[in-house]
N, C-alpha and C positions, 0 to 999 in steps of 0.2 A: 638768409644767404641762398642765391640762387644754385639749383640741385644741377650737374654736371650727369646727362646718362651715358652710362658703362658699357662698353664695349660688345656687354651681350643682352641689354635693357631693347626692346625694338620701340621704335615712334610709335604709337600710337594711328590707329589704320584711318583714321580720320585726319589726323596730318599729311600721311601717306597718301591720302587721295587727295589731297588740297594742292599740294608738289605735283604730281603725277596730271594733273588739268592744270594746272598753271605752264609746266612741260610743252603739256600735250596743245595746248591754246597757243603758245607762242612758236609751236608748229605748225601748226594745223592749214589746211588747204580749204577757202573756201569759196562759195559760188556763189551766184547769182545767176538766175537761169530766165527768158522773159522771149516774149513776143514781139517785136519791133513791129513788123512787118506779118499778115497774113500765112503766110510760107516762108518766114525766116525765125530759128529759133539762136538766139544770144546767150552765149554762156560765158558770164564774164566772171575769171578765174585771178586768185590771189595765193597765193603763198608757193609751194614748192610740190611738183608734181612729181613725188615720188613715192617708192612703197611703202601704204598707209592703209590705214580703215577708210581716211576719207579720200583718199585715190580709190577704192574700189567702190565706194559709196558712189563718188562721181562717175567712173565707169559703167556701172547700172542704167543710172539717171541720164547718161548720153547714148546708153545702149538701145533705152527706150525710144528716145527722141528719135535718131538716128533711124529708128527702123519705121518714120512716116514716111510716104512716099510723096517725092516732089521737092521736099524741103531742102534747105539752105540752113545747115548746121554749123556756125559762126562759135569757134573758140577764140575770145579777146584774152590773148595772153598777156599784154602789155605789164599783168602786175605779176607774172613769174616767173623770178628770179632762177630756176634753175629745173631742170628735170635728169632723172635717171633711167633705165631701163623700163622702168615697169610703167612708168608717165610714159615713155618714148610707146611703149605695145600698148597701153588706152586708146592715144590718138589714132594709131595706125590701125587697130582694133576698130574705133568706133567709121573710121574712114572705111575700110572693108565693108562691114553691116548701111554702111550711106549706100556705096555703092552698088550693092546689090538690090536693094529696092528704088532703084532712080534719085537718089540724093543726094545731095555734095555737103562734102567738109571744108573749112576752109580756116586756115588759122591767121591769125589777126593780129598786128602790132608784136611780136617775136622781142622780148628784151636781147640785146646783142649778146650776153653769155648762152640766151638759152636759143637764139640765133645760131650762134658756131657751134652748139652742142646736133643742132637738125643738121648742118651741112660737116661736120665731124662723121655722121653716121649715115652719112646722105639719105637723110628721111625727107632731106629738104626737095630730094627728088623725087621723091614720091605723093609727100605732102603738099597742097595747094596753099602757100604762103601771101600773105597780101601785108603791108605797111601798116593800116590801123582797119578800126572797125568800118570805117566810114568806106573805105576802096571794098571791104568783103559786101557790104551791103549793095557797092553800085554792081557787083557782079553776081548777085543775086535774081532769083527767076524772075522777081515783080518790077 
């Protein structure tokens, strides 16, 4: 007869971690980061830019990039579905650190929720917005 656990019994911490990455996996934000182009870096983004371990993971990794001089820093949003505050201060964060050493950000194919989420907060006036990857690239240095 299958055992029923009691109210003050806990799972087992290896179950626990199995739930907890299975959670954490059908959240999770990931990237693809690459060189098209000489002086264009592409970061192409999936899941939900919000506050996370791997929103600050990617924060880093674009802080890095961002701080070469000359470059053409291409966020293809196309596969995120939504952002929050702290997504909203990465972008405009990693735009600042472009700017000050001669480089541009530019964000690429905007899903229409996460579209009127930039012009809700008018980042969309701050932020350099282009239709898909393909337009941030022709407005790239090369």
């Amino acid at each position: 007869m299958p055992r029923t656990l009691a109210a003050k019994e806990k799972l087992p911490l290896t179950l626990w971690q199995h739930i907890s990455a299975t959670v954490t996996a059908n959240m999770a934000l990931k990237s693809v980061i690459h060189r098209p182009k000489k002086d264009v870096i592409l970061a192409e983004l999936d899941g939900r830019l919000v506050q996370s371990d791997e929103l600050q993971i990617l924060k880093s990794q674009l802080a890095s990039l961002a701080g070469e001089r000359g470059m053409t820093l291409i966020l293809d949003l196309s596969q995120v579905a939504y952002a929050d505050s702290a997504g909203l201060g990465v972008m405009l964060y990693v735009d600042g650190l472009a700017q000050q050493v001669g480089s541009t950000l530019r964000l690429a194919g905007a899903t229409r929720r996460l579209f009127e989420i930039l012009k809700m907060t008018h980042t969309d006036k701050v932020l350099t917005l282009d239709p898909d990857v393909a337009s941030s690239l022709k407005h790239s240095g090369s």
